[in-house]
GUSEVO-853947 format. One record per residue (C-alpha): x, y, z; residue number from 1. Coordinates in nm, 2 decimals. Layout:
<finus>
[[X,Y,Z],NUM],
...
</finus>
This chain:
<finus>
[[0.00,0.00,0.00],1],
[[0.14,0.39,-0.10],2],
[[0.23,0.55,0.18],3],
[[0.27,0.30,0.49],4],
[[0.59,0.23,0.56],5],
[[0.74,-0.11,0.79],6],
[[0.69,0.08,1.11],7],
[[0.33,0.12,1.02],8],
[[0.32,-0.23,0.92],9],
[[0.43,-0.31,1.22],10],
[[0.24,-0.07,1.47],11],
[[-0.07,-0.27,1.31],12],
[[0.07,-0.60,1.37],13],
[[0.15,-0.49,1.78],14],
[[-0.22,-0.36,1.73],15],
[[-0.37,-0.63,1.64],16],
[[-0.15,-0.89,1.84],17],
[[-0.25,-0.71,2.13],18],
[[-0.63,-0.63,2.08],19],
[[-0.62,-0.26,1.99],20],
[[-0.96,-0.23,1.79],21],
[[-1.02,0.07,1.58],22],
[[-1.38,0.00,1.43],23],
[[-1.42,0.40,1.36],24],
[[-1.12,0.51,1.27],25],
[[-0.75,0.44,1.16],26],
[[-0.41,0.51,1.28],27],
[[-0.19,0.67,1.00],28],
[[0.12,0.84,0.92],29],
[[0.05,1.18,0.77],30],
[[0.17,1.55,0.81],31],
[[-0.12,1.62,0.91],32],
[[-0.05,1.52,1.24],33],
[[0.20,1.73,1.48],34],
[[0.35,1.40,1.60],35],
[[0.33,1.26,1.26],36],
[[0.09,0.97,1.34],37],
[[-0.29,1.02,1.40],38],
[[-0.61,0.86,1.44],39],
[[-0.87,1.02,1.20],40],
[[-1.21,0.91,1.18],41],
[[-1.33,0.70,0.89],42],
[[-1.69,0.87,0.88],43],
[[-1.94,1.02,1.10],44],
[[-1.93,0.87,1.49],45],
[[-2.25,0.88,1.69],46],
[[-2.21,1.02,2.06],47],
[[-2.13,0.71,2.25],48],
[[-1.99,0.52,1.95],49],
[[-1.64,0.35,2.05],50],
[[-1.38,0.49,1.84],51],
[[-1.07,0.35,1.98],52],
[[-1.09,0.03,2.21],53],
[[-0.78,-0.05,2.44],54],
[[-0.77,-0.31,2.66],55],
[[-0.69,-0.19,3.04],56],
[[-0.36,-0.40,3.02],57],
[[-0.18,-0.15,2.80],58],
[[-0.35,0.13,2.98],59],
[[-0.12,0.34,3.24],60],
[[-0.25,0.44,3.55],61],
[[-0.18,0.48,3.89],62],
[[-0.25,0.09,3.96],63],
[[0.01,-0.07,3.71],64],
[[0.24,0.24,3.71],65],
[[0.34,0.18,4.08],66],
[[0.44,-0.16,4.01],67],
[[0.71,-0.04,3.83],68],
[[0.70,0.34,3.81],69],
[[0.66,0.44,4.18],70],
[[0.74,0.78,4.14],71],
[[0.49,0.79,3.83],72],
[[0.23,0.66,4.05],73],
[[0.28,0.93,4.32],74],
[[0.30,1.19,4.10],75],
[[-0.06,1.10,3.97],76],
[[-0.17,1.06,4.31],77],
[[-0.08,1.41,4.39],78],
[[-0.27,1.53,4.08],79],
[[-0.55,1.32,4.14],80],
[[-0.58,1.46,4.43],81],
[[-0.55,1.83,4.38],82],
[[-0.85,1.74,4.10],83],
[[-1.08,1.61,4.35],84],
[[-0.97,1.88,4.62],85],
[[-1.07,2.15,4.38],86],
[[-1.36,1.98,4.29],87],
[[-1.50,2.00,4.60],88],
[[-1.44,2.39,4.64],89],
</finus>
């Protein structure tokens, strides 16, 4: 295919192999992205439509990033924190 090189061939495969779904949209390299990969919708998405499903493995967050980023972990903590504390202002 024009334009995908053998890192987007592979960013698919890793996709795929590890159950990154994309049933509205597609990952691409293009300038038109400031990091020069995006996700761009395919059509039209109705409000609650899934555009991007991730599975909560590959997710970070404050549970799996203090298994092995502990300062990561805090650091979200803190601004988790300061988010609910001014919340409640």
């Amino acid at each position: 295919v024009a334009g995908i090189g053998r890192c987007d061939i592979q960013f698919h495969q890793w996709c795929d192999q590890v159950g990154i779904k994309t049933p509205h949209a597609k990952l691409i390299t293009t300038s038109n992205s400031v990091a020069g990969r995006g996700v761009f919708a395919e059509g039209d998405i109705n409000e609650g439509t899934p555009v991007i499903i991730i599975p909560e493995y590959l997710v970070l967050h404050d549970y799996n990033a203090a298994l092995n980023f502990p300062h990561v972990a805090k650091e979200l903590e803190k601004k988790r924190s300061r988010y609910y504390n001014n919340l409640n202002k």
